[in-house]
N, C-alpha and C positions, 0 to 999 in steps of 0.2 A: 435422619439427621445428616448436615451437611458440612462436608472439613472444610474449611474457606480461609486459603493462604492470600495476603496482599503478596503483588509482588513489585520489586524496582523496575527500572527500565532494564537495568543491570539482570536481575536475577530473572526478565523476562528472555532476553538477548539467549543469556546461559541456557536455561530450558529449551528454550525453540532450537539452538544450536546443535544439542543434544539428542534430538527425534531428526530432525530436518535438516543437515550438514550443509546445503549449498542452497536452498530456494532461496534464500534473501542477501543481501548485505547487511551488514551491522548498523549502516545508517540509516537502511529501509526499513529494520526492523523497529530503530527507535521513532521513527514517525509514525508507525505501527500502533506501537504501545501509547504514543502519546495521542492516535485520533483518540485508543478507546479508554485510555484514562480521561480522557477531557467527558469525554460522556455521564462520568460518574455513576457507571450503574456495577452492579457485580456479575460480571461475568466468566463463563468457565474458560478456562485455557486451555483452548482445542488450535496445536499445532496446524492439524488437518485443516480442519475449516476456513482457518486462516490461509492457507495456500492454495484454496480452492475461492477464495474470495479475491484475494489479493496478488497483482503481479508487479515485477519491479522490470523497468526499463530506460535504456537512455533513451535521451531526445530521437534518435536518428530509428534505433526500433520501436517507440512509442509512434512516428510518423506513420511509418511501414506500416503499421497494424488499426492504425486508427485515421488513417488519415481519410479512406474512404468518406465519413463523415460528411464531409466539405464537398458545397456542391461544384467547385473548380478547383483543378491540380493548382491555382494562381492562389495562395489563401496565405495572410501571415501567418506569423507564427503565432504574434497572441493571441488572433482568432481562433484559429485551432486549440491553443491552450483553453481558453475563453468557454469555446463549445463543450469541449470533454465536459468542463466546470460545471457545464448547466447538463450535463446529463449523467454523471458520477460522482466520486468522490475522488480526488485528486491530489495526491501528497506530492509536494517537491523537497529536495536536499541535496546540495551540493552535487548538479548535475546529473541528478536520477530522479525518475517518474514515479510514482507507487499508484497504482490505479485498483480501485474497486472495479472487478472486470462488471461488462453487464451485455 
């Protein structure tokens, strides 16, 4: 048998904040919750997993780290946006990155 709590964005925030003090922001986290509520499946709430999936960054360390990608240091920016898109998953909010690492 299995105890199965719904949770808010709110009461997800609080939890993860609780195991994991600093990986996220509170804005990253609710883009979080809302890719995998939009999924509508039920899923467990594995702090860990979550932080071994997901990284949060500004634009200027999202470049840094990802920018390889592009096959000329000359590249927009929306292409680069553009490109992650087609090869992860990509949450934006008020000037932070949330990337499904891959």
């Amino acid at each position: 048998m299995a105890i199965v709590e719904k949770m808010t964005e709110e009461l997800f925030i609080k939890r993860f904040k609780e195991v994991r003090t600093s990986q996220f922001s509170d804005a990253a986290l609710s883009e979080i919750f809302n890719y995998y509520n939009d999924l509508e499946e039920n899923l467990e709430f594995d702090p860990v997993a979550i932080c071994c999936e997901w990284t949060e960054y500004s634009y200027g360390d999202l470049k840094n780290e990802y920018g390889w990608i592009m096959d000329s240091e000359e590249f927009e920016d929306i292409d680069f946006i553009d490109e992650l898109r087609d090869r992860t998953v990509l949450l934006e909010r008020a000037g932070i990155f949330i990337i499904m690492d891959f």
